[in-house]
C-alpha positions as CSV (number, residue, x, y, z in Angstrom):
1,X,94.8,100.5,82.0
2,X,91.7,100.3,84.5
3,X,88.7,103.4,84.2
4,X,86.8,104.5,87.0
5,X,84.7,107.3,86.8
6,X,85.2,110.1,89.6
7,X,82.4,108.9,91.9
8,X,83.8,105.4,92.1
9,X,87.3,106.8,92.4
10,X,86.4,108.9,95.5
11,X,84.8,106.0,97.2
12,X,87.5,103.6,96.9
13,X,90.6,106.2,97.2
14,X,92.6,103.7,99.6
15,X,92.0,100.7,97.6
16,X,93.5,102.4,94.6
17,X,96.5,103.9,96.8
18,X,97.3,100.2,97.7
19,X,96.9,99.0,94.4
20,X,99.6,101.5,92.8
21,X,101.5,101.1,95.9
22,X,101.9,97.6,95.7
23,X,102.2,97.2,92.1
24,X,104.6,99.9,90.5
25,X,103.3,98.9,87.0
26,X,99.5,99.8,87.7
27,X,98.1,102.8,86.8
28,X,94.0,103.6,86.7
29,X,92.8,106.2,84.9
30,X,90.4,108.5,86.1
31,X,86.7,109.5,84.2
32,X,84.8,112.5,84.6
33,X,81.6,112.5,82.4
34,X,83.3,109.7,80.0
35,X,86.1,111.8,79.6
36,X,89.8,111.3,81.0
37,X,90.9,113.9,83.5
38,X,93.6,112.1,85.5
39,X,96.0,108.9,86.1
40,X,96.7,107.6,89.6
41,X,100.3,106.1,89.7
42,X,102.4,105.1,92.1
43,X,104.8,107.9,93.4
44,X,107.6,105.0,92.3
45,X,106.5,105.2,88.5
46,X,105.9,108.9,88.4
47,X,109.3,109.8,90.1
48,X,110.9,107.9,87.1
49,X,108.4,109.2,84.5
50,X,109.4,112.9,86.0
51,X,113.3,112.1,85.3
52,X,112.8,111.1,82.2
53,X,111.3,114.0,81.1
54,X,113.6,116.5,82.9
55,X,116.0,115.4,80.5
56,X,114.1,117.1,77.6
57,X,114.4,120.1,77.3
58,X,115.2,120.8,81.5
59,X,112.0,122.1,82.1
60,X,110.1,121.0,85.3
61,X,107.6,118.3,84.3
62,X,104.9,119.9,85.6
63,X,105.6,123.5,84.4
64,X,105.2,122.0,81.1
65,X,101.3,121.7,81.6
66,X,100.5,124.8,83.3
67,X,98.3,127.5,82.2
């Protein structure tokens, strides 16, 4: 998986947009002081990721990782 830190991510947002657009397999991760804080996919990979997950324990994704 490709790193960019924030700064770099921010500069080239639409260049990463095509990238996961155009290949559903790419992901980049994203660094904020050396640490991870996020993981651009393509809305492709993340629908199917969601789906998968649903079947758990039928949860929303996303309410799982809440606050």
């Amino acid at each position: 998986m490709r790193q960019l830190r924030s700064d770099e991510a921010r500069r080239q947002l639409r260049d990463l947009l095509d990238e996961v657009q155009h290949d559903p397999a790419a992901a980049i991760q994203i660094l904020r002081y050396d640490k991870p804080v996020a993981v651009v996919v393509s809305a492709e990979w993340y629908q199917r990721a969601s789906a998968a997950l649903d079947g758990e324990d039928g949860e929303e994704p996303a309410a799982r990782y809440e606050s």
